[in-house]
N, C-alpha and C positions, 0 to 999 in steps of 0.2 A: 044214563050212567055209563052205559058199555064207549057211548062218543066220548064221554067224558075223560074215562080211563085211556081209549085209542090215543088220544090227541096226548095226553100227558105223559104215556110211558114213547109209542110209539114217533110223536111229535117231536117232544124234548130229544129223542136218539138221532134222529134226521136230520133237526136241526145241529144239535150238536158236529155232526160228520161235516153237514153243509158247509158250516161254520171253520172246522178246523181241520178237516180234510186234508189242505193243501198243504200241513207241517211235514215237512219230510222228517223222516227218523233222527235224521243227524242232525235236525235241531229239536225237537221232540226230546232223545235224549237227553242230552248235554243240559238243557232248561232243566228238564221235569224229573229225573229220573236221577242223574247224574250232581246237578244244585244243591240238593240236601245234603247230600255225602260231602261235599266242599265245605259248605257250611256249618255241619258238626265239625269236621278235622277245622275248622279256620278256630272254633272256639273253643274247643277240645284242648287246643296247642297251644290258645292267649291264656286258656285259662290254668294252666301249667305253668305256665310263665310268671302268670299273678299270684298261683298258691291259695286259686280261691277257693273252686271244689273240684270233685271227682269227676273223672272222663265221664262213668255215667250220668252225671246230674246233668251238663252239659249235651250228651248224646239224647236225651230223653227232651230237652226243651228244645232242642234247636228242630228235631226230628217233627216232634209236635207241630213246630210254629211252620213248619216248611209247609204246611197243607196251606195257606195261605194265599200261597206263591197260585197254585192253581185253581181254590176258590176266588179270590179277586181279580186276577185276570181274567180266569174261564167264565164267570157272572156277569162282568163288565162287558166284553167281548161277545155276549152269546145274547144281549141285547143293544150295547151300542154298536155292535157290527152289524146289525142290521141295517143303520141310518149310513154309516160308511162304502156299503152292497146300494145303498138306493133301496131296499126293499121293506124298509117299515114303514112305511104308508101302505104298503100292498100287505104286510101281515097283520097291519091295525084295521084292514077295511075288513078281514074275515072277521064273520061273526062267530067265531070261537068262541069259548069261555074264555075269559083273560087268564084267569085262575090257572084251569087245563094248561093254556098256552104256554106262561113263564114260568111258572112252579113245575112245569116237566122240565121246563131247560135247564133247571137246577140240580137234577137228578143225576145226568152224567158227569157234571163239574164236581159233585159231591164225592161220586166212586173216584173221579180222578184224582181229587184230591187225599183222599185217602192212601190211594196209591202210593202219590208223590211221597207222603210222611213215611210210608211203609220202605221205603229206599232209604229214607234216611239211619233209619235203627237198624237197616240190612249195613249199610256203609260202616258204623258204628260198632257194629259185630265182626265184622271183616277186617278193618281195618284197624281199630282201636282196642276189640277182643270185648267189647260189652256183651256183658249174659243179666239173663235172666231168667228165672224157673221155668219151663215148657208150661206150666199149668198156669200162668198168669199172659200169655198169649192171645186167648181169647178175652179176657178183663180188656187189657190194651186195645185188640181191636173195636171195643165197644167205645173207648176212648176216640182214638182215631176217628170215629165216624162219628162222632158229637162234636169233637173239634172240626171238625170239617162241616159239617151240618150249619154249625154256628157262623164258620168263616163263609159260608156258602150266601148263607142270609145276609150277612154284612156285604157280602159282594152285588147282591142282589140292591143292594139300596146305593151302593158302588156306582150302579149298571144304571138306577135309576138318576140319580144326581148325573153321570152321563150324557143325559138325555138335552139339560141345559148349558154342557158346559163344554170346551170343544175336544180334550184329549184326556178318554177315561186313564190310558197310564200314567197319566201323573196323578192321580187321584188313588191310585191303587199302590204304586210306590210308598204317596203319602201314607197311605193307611199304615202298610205292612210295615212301614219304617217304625209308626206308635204302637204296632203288636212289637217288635223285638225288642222296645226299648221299654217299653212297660209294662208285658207282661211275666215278668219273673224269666224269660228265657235264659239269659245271660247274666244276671244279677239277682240275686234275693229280692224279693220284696221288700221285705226289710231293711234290706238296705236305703231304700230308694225314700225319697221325699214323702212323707204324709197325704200331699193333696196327689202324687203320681199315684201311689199307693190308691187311693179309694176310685180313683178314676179306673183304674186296672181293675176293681172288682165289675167295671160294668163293660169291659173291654171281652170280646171273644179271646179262646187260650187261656186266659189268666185260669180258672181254674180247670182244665184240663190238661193242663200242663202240669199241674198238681197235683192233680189223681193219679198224672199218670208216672208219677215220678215214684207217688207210695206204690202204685201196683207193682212198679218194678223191682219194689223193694221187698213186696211178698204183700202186700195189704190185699184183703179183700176189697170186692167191689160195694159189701155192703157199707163198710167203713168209710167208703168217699161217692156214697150217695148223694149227699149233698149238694157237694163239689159238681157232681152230673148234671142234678138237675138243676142247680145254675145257669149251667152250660146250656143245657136244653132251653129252659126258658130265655134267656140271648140270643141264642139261635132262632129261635121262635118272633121274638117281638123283633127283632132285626128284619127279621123275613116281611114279616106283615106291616112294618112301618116300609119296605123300601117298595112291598108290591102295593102299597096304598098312595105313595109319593108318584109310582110309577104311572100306574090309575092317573091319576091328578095333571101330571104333565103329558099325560096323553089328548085327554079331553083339554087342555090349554091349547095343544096344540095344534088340534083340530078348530080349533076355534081362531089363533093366531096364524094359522099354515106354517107352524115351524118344525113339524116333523124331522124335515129332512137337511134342519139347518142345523150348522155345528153352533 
């Protein structure tokens, strides 16, 4: 147990630095940090324009969906960079637990993506004057880290599907392009087509963008329990379908020799 934990907390961290190391600040920011804030004020100001809702409704989904940006990249990346290093044949031969192995790498992409969202409601506040009660701050961060949890998982099956195909950032574009369009970020639900609509209850965000829009509003968390464990369970089968695809096209390709082929 004690290897088990080593390799997942301490592995997933190593790996993760290995990995992204080489971002210097001045794009580190500008991406991660800086991104969200654009992306609320871009929607913020259309949606002003349109007369649809309130800067906060806007400030609260764009902020959400931003976590996205760095669970699908950082998931993709922190297993198809390894085939792009040359080194996943050399991390597939350790007899690790697979488990330990990729489900630690998932752990720093998770805080980071959390982060990322958390710049965005900071932008929001800054710039736009969004508030919300001091006492609904920790509600929100439990948000924040289900949506990211959840977007984490999707990135992990991201990372996986990867593994066959040659350029995970088009796949992760793709993604992120069907969270902004149909999970209520930008648009009501409601508004939106019947079969987008039900597709969106099985999409990460969709309801965490929901909770998190009542929390803002003053709702308790026991009121959009629901709503969480949705989230949770998405996050969850996401996770275990994409570290079970991953399994799957590992032993393929040990069997094929295509590891290290795009």
């Amino acid at each position: 147990m004690k290897t088990w934990l080593r390799i997942f907390f301490v592995g997933g961290v190593i790996s993760f630095r290995a990995l992204f190391s080489w971002i210097r600040p001045s794009i580190y920011i500008p991406t991660m940090l800086l991104g969200p804030t654009t992306q609320v004020l871009f929607f913020a100001y259309l949606g002003r324009t349109a007369h649809l809702k309130s800067d906060s409704w806007f400030v609260v989904g764009n902020a959400v969906q931003s976590a996205s940006v760095a669970a699908l990249f950082g998931m993709g990346f922190a297993i198809d960079g390894e085939r792009w290093t040359q080194t996943l044949s050399a991390v597939l031969a350790t007899p690790a637990n697979r488990a330990a192995l990729f489900l630690g790498r998932a752990l720093p992409v998770l805080v980071n993506a959390a982060v990322t969202a958390a710049t965005g409601f900071l932008g929001g506040a800054l710039l736009l004057g969004f508030r919300m009660p001091w006492s609904q701050v920790p509600a929100l961060a439990l948000v924040l880290l289900l949506a990211s949890f959840a977007c984490t998982g999707l990135g992990m099956l991201t990372g996986a599907v990867g593994l066959r195909m040659r350029d995970v950032p088009i796949i992760a574009n793709l993604t992120m392009a069907v969270l902004l369009i149909f999970c209520g970020v930008n648009i009501p639900l409601d508004k939106l087509p019947g079969w987008m609509h039900r597709t969106a209850d099985w999409l990460p965000m969709t309801h965490s963008i929901a909770a998190a829009r009542r929390i803002a509003e003053g709702a308790s968390l026991r009121s959009v329990s629901s709503e969480l464990l949705r989230e949770l369970a998405l996050g969850l089968t996401y996770l275990l379908v994409g570290f079970g695809l991953m399994r799957f096209f590992e032993q393929e390709g040990r069997r094929l020799g295509t590891l290290d082929r795009a």
